[in-house]
N, C-alpha and C positions, 0 to 999 in steps of 0.2 A: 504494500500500500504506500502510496507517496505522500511525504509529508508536506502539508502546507505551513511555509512561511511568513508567519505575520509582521505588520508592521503596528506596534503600538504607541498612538498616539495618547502625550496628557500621561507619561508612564508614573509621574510619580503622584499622581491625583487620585480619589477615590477611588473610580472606577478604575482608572489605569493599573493599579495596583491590584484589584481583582480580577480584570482582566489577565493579568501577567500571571498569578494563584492558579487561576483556572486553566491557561492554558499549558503551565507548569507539568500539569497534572493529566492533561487528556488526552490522550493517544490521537493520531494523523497527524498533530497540528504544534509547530514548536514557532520560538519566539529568532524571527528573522532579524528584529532591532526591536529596540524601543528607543522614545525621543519626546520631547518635553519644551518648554519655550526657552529662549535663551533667556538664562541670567537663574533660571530655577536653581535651586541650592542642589537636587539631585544630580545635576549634570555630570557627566565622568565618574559616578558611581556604577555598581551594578544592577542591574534592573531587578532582581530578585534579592536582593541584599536586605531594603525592607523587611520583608517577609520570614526574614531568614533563610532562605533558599536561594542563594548565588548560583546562579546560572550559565555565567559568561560572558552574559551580553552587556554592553556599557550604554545606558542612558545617554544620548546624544543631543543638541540641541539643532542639529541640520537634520531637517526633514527629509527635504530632498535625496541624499543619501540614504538616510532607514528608508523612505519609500521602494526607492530602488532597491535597495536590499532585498524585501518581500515580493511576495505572492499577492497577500490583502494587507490593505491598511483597516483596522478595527480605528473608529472614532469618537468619545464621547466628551467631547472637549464643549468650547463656545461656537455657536453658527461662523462669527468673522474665520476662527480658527480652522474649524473643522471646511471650508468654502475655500479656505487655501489651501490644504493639506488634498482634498477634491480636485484641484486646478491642478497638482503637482502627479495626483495616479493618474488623470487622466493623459496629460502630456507622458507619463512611465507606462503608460498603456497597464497599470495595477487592478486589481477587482477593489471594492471599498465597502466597507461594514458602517454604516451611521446611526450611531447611539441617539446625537444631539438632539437636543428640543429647543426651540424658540425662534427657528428658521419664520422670516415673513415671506411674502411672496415670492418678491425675488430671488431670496434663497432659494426656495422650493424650486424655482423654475432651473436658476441654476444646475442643481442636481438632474432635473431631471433631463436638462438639454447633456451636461454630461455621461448621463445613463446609456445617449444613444452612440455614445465610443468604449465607454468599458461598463461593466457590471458594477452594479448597484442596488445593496441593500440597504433603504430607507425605512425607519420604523419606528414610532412613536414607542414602543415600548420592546423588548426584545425577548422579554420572560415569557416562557411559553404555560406559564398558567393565563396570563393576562390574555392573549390572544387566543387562547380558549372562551374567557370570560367575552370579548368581544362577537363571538361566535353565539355565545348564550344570548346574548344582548339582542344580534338579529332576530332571534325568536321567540323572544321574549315583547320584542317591539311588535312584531306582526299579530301578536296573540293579544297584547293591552295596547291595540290601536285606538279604543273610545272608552274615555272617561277617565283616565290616569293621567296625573301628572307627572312630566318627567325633572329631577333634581340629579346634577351630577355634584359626588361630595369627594375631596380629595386633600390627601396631607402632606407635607414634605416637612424635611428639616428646615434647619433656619436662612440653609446656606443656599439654598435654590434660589435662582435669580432670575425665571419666569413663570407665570403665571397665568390662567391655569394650568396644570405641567399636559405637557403633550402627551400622554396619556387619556386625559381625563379629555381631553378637548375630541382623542380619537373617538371616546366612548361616545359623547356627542354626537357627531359626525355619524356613527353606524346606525342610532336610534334615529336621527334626523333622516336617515334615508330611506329607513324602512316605514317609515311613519310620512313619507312624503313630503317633507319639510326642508326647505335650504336654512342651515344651522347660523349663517352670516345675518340670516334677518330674526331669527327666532331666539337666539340662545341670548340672555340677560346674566352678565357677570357681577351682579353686585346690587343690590336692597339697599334705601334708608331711606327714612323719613316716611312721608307718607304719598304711596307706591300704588293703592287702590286696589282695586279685587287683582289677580291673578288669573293673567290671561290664557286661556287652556291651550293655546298654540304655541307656549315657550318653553325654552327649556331651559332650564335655571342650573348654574353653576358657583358654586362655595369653594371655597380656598381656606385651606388653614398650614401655616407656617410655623416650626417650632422644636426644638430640638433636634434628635437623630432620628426622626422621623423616616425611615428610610422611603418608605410610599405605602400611602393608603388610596384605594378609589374603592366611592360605592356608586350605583347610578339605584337609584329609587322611583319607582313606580306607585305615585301616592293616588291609590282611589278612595270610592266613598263607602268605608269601614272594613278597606285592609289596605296591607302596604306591602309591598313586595320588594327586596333589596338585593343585589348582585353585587358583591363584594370582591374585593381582592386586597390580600396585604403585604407586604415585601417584609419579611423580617430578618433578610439582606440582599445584597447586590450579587451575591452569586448570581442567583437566575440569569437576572441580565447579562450578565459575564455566558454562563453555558450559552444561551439561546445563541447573542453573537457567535462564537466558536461555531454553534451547528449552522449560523447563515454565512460564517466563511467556510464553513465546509462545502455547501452549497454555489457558492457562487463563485469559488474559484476557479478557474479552467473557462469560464462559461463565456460563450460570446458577450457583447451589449444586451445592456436590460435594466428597465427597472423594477426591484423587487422588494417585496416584504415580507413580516414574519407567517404573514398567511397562504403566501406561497411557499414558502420553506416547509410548510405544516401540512400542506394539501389540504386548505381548507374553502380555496376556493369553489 
């Protein structure tokens, strides 16, 4: 079996750091570089050093080289970052893994104009319990099409610096389309003051920030005397860590495309 060489982006950040754990650990797929912005304190370390587990590989601050080094670049840095790091596999002709959330349109467009030169996995969440729960959600929306209100509830730590996390905004999105709704004119991010009855064509979104919250999403189905709730909770960042590993197992080799964790899953 051949092994795919990653490139990890963001190596000494949360996720980077699990990232590099998990794929320490998981047979096909070894660690082709890791790299970090220049001036981080990890630079010129070794990328499993953290963790305990020296690996060999040295944290680097030239992207361009770790790119080229790998197979995939895995991403779960910031849009500006991860939109460069994009610009650079595609010019390397790399496959790319994208963790990130808080992409506007442009971003999104970006990606996806570079999808049709190398392979790309885009995907609001990458845990494959969550993309199951998105699956729930489809028919769950088609079944409480009249008379439920839909609420999406979701938590992060302190350190998250978008809102609502793209996750929560996907869950949106799936309900909103099964229910026939464009989610840009229906979904209400925020309550105060005095707001008037609740309008049964919206979909409402809450945000709560605070500790190490690693992610909560619920979406709520509130009718008239029951409540139906689909939940999901991270009580860590492994998953996201595996699910990437199995969407560069997936999309490495692959011509152009753009893909997600629901293609990866056959859940189309």
């Amino acid at each position: 079996m051949s092994v795919i060489r990653l490139a990890i982006a963001g190596a000494a950040g949360r996720m980077g750091r699990m990232l590099i754990e998990a794929a320490l650990k998981e047979e096909g797929v070894a660690i082709g570089a890791a790299f970090d912005r220049p001036g981080s304190p990890c630079i010129g370390r070794d990328a499993g050093e953290l963790l305990g587990l020296p690996c060999g590989v040295t944290i680097v601050d030239d992207a361009r080289a770790a790119i080229a080094a790998a197979d995939c670049v895995i991403d779960f840095t910031r849009p500006e970052g991860t939109l460069a790091h994009l610009a650079l596999a595609r010019e390397l002709g790399k496959a790319m893994v994208i963790g990130t959330t808080g992409f506007d349109a442009a971003g999104k467009a970006a990606i996806a104009e570079a999808a049709k030169e190398i392979p790309v996995v885009f995907a609001p969440n990458m845990a494959v319990g969550v993309n199951a729960v998105f699956k729930l959600l489809e028919v769950a929306a088609r079944i409480l099409n009249e008379g439920y209100d839909v609420e999406v509830i979701e938590a992060h730590h302190r350190f998250k610096v978008d809102a609502p996390s793209g996750t929560a905004l996907r869950m949106g999105e799936v309900v909103a389309r099964e229910l026939g709704r464009d989610l840009e004119t229906c979904a209400i991010y925020g309550r105060e003051g005095v707001t008037g009855e609740r309008k049964p064509e919206t979909i409402g979104f809450s945000t709560i920030r605070g500790g190490d919250i690693v992610g909560d999403h619920t979406v709520l189905f509130a009718g008239i005397g029951e409540r139906i709730e689909i939940t999901h909770k991270s009580g860590s960042r492994m998953p996201y860590a595996l699910g990437s590993l199995r969407a560069a197992r997936f999309v490495a080799g692959r011509g152009p495309g753009l893909f997600d964790m629901q293609d990866i899953l056959g859940l189309r």
